[in-house]
C-alpha positions, 0 to 999 in steps of 0.5 A: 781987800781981804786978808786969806790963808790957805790951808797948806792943801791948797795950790800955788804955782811955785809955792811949796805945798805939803799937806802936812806930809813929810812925803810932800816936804820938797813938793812945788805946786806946778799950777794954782788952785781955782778958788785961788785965781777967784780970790786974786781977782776979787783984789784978795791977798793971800797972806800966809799958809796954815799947817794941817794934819797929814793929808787933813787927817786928825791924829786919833792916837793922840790926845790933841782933841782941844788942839785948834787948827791953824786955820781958825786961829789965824782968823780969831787972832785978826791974822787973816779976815778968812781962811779956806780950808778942807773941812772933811771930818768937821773938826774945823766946824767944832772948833771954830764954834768953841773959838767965836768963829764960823765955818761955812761947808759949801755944797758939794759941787758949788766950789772947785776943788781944782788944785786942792791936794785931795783925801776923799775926793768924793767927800773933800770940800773947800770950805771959809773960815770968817768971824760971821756967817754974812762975811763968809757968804761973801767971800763964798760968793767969790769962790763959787761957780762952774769950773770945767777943771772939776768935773763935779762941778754944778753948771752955774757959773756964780752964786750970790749968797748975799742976795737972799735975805729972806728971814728963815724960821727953825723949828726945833722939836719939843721931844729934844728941849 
């Protein structure tokens, strides 16, 4: 059993859902978000929310650059094993760098966002928050697969992250050391 927060742009049927906007203050979501129902049925709790900018936009008229969202914190202070998040602009992936934790941005069609309160939808993406990559792939796998709510979707229906062990080789430039 895994500990998860969603980010306050991720639906629960009957659950306040605001996406950080005062607009949405009095807003109760009328279904559940796929990744949602793939983590209760994997035996996962959702054990909070996490606060969001407005609609998962930064404010770029304030000084907040070392400000770190909720999301990452809630796993780096042993909140929450994982949290799901809508990683648009990659401030999460900076951020959870500078923490210690890791961010994992799935491909573009491998997570439904079905349920997910939208800013781009061609750009919005579920992504995992996790203390390490290995940890996230598994709740990854979880998440992932077809979904015929999301019409973006790739048609299969699961992913097995944890399968592919196969080392990798990186290379790196000599024009950029």
């Amino acid at each position: 059993m895994n500990r998860v927060v969603l980010e306050d742009c991720i639906m629960q049927k009957g659950i306040p859902v605001t996406a950080g906007s005062k607009i949405l203050e009095n807003f109760i979501s009328p279904l559940t978000a796929t990744v949602v129902n793939k983590l209760l049925d994997h035996g996962n709790v959702i054990v909070q929310r996490a606060k969001m900018y407005e609609f998962g936009i930064p404010n770029f008229f304030t000084d907040d650059s070392d400000e770190i969202p909720e999301a990452i914190k809630v796993v780096k202070d042993g909140v929450a094993d994982y949290s799901l998040c809508n990683d648009l602009f990659g401030k999460y992936r900076r951020n959870a760098a500078e923490t210690g934790c890791c961010t994992i941005h799935p491909t573009y069609g491998t997570v439904s966002r079905f349920g997910l309160i939208p800013l781009v939808s061609s750009m919005d993406q579920i992504g995992v928050v996790c203390k390490s990559i290995p940890e996230g792939l598994k709740l990854l796998s979880q998440i992932a697969g077809n979904d015929l709510e999301d019409g973006a979707m790739f048609p299969e229906k699961f992913y097995d992250y944890a399968k592919n062990k196969q080392s990798i080789s990186v290379g790196i430039p000599e024009s950029i050391v």
